[in-house]
Each structure stands twice: as structure tokens, then as C-alpha cells.
PyMOL Python script that loads the backbone (N, CA, C, O; Angstrom):
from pymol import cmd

cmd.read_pdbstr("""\
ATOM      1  N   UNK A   1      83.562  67.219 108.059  1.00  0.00           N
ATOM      2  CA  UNK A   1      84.327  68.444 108.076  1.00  0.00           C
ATOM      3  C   UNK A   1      85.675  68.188 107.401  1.00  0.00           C
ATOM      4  O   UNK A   1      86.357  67.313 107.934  1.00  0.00           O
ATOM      5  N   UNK A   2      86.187  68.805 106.304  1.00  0.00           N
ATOM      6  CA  UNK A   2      87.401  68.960 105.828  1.00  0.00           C
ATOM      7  C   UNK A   2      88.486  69.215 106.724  1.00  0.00           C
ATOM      8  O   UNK A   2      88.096  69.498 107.856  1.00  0.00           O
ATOM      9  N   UNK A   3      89.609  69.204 106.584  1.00  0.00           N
ATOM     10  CA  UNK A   3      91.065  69.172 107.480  1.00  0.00           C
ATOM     11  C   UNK A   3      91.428  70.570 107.072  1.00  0.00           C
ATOM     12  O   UNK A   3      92.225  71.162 107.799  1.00  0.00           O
ATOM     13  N   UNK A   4      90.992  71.133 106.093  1.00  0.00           N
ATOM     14  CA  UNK A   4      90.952  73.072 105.787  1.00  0.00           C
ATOM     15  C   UNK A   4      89.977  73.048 106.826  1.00  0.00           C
ATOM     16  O   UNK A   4      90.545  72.733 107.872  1.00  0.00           O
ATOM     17  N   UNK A   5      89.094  73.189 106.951  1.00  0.00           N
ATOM     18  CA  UNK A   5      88.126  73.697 108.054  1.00  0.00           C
ATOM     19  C   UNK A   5      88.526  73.211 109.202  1.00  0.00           C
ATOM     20  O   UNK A   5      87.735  73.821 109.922  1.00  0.00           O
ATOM     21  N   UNK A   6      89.110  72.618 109.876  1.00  0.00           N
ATOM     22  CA  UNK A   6      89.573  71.961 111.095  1.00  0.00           C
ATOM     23  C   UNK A   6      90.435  73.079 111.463  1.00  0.00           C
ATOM     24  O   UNK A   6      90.298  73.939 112.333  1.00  0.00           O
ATOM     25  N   UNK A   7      91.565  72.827 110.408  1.00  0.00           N
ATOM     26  CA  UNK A   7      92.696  73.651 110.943  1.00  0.00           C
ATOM     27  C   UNK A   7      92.526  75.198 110.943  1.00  0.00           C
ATOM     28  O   UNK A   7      93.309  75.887 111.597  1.00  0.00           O
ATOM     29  N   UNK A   8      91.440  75.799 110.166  1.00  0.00           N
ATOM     30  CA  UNK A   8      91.093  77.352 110.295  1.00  0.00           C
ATOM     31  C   UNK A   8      90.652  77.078 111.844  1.00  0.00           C
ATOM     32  O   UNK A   8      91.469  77.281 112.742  1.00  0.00           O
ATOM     33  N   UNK A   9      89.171  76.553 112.162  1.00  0.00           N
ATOM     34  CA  UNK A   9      89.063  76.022 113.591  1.00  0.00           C
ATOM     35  C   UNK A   9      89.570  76.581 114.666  1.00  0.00           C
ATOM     36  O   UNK A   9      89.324  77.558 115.372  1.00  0.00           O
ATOM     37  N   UNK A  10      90.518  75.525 114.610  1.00  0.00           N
ATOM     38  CA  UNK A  10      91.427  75.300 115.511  1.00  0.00           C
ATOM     39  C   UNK A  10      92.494  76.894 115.978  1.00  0.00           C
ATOM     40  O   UNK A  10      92.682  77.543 117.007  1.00  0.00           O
ATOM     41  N   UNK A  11      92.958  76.958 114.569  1.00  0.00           N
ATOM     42  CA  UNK A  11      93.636  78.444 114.257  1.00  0.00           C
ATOM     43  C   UNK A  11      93.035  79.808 114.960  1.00  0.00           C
ATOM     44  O   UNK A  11      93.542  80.730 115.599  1.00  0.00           O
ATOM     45  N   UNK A  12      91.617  79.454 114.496  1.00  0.00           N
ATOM     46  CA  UNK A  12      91.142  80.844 115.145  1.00  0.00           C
ATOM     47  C   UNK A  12      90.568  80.724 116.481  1.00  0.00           C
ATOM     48  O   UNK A  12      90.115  81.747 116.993  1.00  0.00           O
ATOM     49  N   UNK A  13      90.514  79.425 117.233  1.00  0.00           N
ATOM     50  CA  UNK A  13      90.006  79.225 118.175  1.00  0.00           C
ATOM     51  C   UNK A  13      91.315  79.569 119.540  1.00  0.00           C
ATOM     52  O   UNK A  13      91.134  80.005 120.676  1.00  0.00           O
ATOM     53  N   UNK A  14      92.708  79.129 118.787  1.00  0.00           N
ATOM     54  CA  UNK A  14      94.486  79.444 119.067  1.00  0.00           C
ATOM     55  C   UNK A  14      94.500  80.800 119.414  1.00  0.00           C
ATOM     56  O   UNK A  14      94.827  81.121 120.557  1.00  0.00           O
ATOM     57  N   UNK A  15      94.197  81.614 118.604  1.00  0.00           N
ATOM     58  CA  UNK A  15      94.122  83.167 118.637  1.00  0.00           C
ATOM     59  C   UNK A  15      93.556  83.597 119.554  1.00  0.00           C
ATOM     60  O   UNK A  15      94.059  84.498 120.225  1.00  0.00           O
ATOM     61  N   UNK A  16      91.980  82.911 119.925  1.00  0.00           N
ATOM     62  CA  UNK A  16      91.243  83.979 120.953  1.00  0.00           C
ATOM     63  C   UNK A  16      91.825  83.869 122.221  1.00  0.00           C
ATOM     64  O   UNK A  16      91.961  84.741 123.079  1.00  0.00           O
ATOM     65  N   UNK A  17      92.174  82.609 122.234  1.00  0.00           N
ATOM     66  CA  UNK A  17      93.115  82.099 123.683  1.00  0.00           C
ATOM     67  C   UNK A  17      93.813  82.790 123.757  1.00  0.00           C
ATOM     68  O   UNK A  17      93.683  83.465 124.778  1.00  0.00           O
ATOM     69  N   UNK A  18      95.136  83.217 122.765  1.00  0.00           N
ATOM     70  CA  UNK A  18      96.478  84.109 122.926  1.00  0.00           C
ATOM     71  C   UNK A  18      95.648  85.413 123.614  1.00  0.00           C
ATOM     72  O   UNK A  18      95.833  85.626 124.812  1.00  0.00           O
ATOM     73  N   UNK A  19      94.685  86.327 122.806  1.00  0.00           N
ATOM     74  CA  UNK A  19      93.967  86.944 123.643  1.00  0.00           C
ATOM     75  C   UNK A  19      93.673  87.329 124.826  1.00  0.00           C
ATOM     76  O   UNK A  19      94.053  88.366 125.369  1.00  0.00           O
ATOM     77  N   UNK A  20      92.644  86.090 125.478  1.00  0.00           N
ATOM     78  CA  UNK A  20      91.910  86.173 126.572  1.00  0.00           C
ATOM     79  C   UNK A  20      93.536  86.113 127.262  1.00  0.00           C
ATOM     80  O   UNK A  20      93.473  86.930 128.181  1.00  0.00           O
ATOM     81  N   UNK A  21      94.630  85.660 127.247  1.00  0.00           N
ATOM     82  CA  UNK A  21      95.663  84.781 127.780  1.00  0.00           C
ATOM     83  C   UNK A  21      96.521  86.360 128.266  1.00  0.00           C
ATOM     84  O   UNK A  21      96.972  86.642 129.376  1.00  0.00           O
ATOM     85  N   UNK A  22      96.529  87.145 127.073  1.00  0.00           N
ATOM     86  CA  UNK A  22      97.320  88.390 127.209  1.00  0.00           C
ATOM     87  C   UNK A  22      96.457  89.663 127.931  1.00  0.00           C
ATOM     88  O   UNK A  22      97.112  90.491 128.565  1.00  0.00           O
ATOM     89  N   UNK A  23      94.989  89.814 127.833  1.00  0.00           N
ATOM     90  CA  UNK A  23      94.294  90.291 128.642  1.00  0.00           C
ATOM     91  C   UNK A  23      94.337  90.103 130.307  1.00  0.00           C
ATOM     92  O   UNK A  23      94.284  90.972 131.177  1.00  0.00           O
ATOM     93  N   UNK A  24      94.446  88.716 130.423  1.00  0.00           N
ATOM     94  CA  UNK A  24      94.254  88.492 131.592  1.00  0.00           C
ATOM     95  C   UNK A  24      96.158  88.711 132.462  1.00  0.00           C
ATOM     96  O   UNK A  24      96.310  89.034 133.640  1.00  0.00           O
ATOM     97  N   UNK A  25      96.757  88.564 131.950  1.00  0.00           N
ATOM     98  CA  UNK A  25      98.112  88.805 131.741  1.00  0.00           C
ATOM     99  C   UNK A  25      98.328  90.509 132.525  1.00  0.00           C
ATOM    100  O   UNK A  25      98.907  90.811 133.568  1.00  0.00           O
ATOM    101  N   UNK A  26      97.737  91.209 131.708  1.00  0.00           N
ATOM    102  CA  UNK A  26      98.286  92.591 131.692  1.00  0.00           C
ATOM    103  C   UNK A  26      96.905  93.002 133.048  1.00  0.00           C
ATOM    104  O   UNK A  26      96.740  94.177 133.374  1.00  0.00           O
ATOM    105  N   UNK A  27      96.304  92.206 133.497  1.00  0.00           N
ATOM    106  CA  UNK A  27      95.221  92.634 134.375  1.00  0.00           C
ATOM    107  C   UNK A  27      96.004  92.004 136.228  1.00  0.00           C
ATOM    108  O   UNK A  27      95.823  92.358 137.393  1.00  0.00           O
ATOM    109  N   UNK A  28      96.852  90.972 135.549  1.00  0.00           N
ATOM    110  CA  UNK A  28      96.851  90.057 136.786  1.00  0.00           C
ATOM    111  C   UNK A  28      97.723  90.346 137.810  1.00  0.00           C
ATOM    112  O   UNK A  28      98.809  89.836 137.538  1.00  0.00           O
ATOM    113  N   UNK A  29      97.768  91.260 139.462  1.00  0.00           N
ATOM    114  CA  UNK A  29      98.684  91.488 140.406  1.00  0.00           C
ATOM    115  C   UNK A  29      99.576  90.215 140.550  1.00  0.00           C
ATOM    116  O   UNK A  29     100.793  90.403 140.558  1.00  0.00           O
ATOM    117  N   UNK A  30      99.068  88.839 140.674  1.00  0.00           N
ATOM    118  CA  UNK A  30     100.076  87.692 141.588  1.00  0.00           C
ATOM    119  C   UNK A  30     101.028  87.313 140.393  1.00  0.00           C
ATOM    120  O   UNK A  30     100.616  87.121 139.249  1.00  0.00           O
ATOM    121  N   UNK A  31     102.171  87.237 140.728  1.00  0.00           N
ATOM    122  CA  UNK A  31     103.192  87.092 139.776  1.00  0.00           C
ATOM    123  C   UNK A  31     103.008  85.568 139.393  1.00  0.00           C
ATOM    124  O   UNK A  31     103.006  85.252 138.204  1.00  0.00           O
ATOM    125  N   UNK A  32     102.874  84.750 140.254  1.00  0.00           N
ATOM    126  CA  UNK A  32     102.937  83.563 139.970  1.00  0.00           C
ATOM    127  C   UNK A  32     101.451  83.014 139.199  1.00  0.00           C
ATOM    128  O   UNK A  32     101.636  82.185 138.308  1.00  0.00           O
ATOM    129  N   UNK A  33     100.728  83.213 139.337  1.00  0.00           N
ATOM    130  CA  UNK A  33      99.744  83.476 138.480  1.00  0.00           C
ATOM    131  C   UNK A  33      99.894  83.345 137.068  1.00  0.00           C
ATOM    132  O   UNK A  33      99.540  82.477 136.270  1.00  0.00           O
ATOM    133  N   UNK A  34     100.786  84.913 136.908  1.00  0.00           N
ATOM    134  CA  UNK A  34     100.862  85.977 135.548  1.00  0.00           C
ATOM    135  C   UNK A  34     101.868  85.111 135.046  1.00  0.00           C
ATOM    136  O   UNK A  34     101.696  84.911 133.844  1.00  0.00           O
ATOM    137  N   UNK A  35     103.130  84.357 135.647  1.00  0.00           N
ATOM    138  CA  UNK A  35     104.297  83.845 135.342  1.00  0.00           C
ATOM    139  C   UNK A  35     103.439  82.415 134.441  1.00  0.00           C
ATOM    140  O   UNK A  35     103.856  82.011 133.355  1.00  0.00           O
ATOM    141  N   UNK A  36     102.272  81.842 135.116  1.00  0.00           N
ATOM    142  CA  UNK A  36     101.794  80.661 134.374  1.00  0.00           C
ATOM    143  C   UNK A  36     100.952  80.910 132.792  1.00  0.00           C
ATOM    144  O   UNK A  36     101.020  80.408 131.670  1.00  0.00           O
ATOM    145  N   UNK A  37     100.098  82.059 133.512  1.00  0.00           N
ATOM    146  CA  UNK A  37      99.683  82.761 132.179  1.00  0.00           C
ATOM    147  C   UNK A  37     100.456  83.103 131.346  1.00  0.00           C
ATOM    148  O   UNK A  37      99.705  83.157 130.373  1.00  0.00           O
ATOM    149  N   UNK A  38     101.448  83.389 130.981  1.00  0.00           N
ATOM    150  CA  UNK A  38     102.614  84.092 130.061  1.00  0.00           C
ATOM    151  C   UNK A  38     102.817  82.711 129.728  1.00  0.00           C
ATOM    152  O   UNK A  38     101.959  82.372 128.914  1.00  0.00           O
ATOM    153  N   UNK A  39     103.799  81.532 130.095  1.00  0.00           N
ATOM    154  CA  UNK A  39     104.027  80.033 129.847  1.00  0.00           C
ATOM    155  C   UNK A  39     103.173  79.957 129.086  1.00  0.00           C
ATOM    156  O   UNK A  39     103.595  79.802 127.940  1.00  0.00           O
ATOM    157  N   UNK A  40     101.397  80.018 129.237  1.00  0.00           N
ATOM    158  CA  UNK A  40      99.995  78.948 128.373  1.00  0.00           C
ATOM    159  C   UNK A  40     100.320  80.410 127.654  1.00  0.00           C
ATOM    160  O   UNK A  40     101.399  80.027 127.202  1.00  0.00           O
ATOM    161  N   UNK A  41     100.252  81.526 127.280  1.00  0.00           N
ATOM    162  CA  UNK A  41     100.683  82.623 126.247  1.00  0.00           C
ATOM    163  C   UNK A  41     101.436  81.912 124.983  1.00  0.00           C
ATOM    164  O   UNK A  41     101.036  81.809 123.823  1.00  0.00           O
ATOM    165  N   UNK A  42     102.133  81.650 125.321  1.00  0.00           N
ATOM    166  CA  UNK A  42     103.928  81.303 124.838  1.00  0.00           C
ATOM    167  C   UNK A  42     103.412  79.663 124.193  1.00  0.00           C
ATOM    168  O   UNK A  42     103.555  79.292 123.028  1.00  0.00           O
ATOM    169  N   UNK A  43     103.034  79.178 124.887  1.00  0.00           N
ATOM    170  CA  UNK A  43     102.677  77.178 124.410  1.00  0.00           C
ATOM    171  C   UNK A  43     101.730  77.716 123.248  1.00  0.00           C
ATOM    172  O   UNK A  43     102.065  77.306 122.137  1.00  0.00           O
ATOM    173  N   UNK A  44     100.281  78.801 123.286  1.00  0.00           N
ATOM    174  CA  UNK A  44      99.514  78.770 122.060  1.00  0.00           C
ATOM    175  C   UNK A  44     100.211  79.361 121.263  1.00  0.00           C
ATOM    176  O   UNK A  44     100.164  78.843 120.148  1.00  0.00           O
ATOM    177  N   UNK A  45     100.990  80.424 121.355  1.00  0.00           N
ATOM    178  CA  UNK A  45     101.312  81.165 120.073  1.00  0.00           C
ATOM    179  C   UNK A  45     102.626  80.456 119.363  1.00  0.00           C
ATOM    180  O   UNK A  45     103.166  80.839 118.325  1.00  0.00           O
ATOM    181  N   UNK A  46     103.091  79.077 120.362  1.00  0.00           N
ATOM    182  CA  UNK A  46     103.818  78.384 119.186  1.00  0.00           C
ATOM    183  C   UNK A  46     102.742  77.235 118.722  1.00  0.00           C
ATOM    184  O   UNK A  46     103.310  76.698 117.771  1.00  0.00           O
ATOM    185  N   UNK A  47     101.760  76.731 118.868  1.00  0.00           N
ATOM    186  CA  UNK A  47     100.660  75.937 118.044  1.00  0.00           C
ATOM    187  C   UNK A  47     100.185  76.827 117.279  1.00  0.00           C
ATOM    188  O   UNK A  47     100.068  76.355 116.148  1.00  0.00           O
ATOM    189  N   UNK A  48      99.718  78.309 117.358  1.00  0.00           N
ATOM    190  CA  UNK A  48      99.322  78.973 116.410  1.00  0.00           C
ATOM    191  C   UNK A  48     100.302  78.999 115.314  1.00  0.00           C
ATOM    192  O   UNK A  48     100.001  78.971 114.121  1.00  0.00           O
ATOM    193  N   UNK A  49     101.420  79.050 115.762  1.00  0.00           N
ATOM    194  CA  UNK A  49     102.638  79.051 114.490  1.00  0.00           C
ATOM    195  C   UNK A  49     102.635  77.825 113.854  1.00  0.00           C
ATOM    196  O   UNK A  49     102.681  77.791 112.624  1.00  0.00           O
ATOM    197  N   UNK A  50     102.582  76.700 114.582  1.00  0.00           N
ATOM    198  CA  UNK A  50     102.694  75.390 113.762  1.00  0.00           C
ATOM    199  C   UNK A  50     102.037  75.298 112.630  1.00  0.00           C
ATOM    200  O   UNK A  50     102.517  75.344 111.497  1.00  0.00           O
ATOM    201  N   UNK A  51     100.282  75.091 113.115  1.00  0.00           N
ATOM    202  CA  UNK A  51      99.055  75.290 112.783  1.00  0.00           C
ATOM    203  C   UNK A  51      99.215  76.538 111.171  1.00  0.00           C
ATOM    204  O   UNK A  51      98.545  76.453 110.142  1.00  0.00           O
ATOM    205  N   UNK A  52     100.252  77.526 111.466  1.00  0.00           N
ATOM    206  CA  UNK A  52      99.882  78.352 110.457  1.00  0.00           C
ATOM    207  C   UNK A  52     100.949  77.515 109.172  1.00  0.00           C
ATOM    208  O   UNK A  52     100.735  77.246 107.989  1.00  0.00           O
ATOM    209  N   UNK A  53     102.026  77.312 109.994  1.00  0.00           N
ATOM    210  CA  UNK A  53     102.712  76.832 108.437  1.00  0.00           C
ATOM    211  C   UNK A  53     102.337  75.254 108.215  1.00  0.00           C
ATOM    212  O   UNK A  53     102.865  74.898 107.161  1.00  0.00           O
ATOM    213  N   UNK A  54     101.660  74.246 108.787  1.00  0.00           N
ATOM    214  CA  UNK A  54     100.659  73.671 108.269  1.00  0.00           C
ATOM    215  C   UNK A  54      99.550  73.845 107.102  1.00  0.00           C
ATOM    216  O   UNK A  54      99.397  73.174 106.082  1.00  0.00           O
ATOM    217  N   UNK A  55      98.705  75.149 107.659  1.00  0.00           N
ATOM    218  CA  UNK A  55      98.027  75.662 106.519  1.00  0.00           C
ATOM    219  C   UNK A  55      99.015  76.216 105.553  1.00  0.00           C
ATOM    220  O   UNK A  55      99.029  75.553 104.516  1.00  0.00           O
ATOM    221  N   UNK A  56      99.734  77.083 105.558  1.00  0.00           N
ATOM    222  CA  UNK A  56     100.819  77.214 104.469  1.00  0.00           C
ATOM    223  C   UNK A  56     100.933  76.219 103.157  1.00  0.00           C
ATOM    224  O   UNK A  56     100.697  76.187 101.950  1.00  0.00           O
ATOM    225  N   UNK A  57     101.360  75.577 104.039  1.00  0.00           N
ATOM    226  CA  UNK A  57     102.279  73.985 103.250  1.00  0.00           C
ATOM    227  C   UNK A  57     101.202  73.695 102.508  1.00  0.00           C
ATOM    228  O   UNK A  57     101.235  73.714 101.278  1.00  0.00           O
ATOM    229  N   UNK A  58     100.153  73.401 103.202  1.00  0.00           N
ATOM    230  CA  UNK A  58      99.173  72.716 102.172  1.00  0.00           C
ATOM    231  C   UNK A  58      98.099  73.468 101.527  1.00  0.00           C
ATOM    232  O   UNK A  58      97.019  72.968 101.213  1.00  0.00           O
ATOM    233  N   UNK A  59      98.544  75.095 101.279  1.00  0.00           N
ATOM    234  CA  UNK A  59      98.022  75.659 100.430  1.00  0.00           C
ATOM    235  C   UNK A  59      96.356  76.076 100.843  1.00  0.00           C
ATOM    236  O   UNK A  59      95.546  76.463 100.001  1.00  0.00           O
ATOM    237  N   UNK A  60      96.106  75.936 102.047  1.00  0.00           N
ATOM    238  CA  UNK A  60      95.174  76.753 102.695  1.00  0.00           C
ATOM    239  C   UNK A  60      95.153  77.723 103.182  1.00  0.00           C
ATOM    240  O   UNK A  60      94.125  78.229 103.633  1.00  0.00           O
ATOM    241  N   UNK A  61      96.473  78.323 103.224  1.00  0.00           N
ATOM    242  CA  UNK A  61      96.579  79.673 103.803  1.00  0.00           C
ATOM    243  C   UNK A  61      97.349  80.566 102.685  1.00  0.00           C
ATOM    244  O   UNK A  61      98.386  79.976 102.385  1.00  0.00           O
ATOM    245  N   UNK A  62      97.217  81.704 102.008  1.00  0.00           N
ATOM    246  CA  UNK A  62      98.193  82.239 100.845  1.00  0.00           C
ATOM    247  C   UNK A  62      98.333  83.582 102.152  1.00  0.00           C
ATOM    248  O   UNK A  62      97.436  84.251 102.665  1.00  0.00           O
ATOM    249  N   UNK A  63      99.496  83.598 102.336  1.00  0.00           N
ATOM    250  CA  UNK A  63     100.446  85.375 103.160  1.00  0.00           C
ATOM    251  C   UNK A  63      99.860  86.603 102.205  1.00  0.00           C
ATOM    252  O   UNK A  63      99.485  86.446 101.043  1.00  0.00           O
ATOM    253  N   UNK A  64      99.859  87.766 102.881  1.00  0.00           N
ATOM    254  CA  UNK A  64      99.824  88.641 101.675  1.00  0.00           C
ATOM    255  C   UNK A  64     100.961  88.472 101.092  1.00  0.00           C
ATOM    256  O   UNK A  64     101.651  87.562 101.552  1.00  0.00           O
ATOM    257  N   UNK A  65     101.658  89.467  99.625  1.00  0.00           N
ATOM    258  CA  UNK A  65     103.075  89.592  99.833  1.00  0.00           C
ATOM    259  C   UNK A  65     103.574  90.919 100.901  1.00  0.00           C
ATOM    260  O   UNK A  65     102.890  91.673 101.593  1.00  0.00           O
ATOM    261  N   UNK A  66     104.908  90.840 100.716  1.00  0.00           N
ATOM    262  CA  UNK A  66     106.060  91.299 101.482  1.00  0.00           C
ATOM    263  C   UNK A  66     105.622  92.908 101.544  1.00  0.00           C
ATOM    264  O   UNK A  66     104.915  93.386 100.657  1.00  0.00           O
ATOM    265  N   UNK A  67     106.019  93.560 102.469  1.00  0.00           N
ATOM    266  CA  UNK A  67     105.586  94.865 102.319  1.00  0.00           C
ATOM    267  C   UNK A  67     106.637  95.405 101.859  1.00  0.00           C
ATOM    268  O   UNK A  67     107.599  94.697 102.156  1.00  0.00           O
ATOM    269  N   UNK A  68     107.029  96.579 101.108  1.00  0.00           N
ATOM    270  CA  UNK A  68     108.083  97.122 100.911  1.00  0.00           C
ATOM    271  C   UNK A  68     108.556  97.750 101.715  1.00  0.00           C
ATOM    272  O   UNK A  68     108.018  98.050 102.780  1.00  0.00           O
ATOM    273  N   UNK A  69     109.872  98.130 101.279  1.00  0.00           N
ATOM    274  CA  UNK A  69     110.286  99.043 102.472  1.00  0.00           C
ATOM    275  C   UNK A  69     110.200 100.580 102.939  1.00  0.00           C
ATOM    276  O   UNK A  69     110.727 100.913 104.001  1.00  0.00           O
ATOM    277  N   UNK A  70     109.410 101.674 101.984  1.00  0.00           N
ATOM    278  CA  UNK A  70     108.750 102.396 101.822  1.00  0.00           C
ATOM    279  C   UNK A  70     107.538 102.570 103.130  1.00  0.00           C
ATOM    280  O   UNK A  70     107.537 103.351 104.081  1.00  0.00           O
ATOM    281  N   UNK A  71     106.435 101.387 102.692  1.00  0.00           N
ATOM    282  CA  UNK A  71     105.179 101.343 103.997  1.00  0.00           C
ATOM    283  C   UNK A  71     105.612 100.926 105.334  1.00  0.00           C
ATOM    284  O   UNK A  71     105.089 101.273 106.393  1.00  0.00           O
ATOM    285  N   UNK A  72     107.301  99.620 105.076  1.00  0.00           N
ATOM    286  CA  UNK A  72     107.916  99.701 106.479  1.00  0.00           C
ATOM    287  C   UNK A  72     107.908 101.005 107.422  1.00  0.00           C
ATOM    288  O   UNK A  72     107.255 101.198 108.447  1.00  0.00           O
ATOM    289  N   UNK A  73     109.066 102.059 106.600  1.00  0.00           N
ATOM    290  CA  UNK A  73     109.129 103.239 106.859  1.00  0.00           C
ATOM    291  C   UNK A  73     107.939 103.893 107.536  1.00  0.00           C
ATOM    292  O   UNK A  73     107.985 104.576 108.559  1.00  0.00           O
ATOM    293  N   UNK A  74     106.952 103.613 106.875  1.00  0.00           N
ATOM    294  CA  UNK A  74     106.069 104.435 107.148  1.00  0.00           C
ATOM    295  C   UNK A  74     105.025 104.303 108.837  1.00  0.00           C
ATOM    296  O   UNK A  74     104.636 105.059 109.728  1.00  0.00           O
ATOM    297  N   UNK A  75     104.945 102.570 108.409  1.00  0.00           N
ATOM    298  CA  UNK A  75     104.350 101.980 110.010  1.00  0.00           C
ATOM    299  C   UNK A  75     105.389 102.423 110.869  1.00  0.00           C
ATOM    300  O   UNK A  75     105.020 102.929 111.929  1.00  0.00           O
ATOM    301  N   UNK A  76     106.803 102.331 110.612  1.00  0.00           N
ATOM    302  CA  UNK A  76     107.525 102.284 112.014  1.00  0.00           C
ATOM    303  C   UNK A  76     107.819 104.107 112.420  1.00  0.00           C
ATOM    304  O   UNK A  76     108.421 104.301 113.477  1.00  0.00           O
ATOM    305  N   UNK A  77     107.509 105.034 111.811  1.00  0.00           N
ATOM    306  CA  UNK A  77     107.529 106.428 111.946  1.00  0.00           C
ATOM    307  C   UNK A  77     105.760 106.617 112.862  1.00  0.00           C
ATOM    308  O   UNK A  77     105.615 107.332 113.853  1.00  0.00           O
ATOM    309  N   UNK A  78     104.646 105.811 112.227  1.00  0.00           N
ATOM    310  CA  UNK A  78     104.112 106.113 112.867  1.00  0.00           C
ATOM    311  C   UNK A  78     104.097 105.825 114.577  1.00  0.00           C
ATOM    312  O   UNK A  78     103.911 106.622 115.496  1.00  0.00           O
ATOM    313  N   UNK A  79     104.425 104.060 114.604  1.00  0.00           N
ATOM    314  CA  UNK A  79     104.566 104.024 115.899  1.00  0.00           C
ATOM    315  C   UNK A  79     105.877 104.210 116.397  1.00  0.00           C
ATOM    316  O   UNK A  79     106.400 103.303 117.046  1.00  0.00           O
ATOM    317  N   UNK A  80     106.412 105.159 116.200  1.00  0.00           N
ATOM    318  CA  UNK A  80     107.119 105.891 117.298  1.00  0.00           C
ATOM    319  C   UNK A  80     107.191 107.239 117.281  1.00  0.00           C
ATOM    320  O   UNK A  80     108.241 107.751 117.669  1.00  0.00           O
ATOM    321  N   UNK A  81     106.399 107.849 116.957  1.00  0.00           N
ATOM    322  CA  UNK A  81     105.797 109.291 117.151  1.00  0.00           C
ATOM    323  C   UNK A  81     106.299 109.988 116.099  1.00  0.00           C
ATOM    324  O   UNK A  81     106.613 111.151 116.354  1.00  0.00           O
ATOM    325  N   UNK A  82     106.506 109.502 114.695  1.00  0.00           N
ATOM    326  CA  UNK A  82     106.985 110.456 114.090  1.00  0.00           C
ATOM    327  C   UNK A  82     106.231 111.369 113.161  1.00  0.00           C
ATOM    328  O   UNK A  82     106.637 112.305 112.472  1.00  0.00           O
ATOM    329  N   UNK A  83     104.480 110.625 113.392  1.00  0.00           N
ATOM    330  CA  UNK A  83     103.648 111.795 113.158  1.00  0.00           C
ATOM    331  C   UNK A  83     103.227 111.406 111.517  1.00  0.00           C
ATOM    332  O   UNK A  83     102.754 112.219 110.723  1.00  0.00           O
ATOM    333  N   UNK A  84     103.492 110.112 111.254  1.00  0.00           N
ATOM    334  CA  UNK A  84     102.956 109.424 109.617  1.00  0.00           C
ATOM    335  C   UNK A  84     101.748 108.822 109.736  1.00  0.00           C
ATOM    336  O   UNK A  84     101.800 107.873 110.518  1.00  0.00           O
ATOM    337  N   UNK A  85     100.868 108.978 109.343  1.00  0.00           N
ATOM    338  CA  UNK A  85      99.748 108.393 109.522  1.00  0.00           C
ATOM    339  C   UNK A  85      98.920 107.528 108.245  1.00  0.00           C
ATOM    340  O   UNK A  85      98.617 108.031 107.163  1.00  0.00           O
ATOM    341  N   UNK A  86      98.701 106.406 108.577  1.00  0.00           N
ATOM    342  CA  UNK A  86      98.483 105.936 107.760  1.00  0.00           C
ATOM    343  C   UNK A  86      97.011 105.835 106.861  1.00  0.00           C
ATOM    344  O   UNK A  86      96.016 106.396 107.319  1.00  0.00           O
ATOM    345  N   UNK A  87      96.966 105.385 106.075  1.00  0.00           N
ATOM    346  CA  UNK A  87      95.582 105.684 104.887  1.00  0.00           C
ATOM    347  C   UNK A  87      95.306 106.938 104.230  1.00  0.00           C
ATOM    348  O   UNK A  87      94.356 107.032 103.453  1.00  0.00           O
TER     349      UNK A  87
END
""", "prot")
cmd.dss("prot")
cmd.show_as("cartoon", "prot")
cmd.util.cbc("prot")
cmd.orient("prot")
């Protein structure tokens, strides 16, 4: 297995966790519980970050580019009710 395929892997395996992690999060009454879940939340989505500018760096991952500030406009009207809809 290549170290590109590892780190996609790994990456998308990071993600489902953040997931299951924030599901179970927004489901969970015991605070102390939810307080540990949020912590293992917080620990993957900074390995997911590592992990991403890893792939970055070594040219396994290309970003889209930058959005302008036009479609900014436009996402942030939609989510907050200003009735823009997108596509």
C-alpha cells in the first residue's frame, strides 16, 4: 500500500469518527459523558487537520480554489434566511 493511500485511509476513516463522535454528542443527556465525547471530537478533527496538510504538502491532496466573494455572499444570505438559494 502506498503512503497516498494510507493517508486518504486514515483521513477518511478521521472523518467518520468526527461523525459518529458529533452524532452521539448531540444525542447524549449525561454531561460528563458528552464533555468526553466533545474532547475525542476535538483530538480527531485536529489529526484530521494534520493528516490534511500532510496530504497537502506532499501533493496528494489539491484544495479547490478560493471562492469569491460574490458565492461568499451568496452561501451566507442563504444560511441566514435571506432567501438565496443556491444552484
Amino acid at each position: 500500500m502506498q503512503e497516498k493511500d494510507m493517508v486518504s485511509d486514515i483521513l477518511t476513516g478521521t472523518k467518520a469518527s468526527i461523525d459518529s463522535y458529533t452524532k452521539a454528542i448531540t444525542e447524549c443527556a449525561n454531561q460528563q459523558l458528552r464533555s468526553t465525547l466533545q474532547q475525542l471530537r476535538n483530538e480527531a478533527e485536529q489529526l484530521q487537520y494534520q493528516l490534511f496538510q500532510i496530504a497537502e504538502q506532499k501533493g496528494y491532496y489539491k484544495p479547490a480554489p478560493p471562492a469569491n466573494s460574490n458565492d461568499i455572499q451568496q452561501v451566507k444570505s442563504g444560511l441566514t434566511g435571506g432567501g438565496t438559494t443556491i444552484g
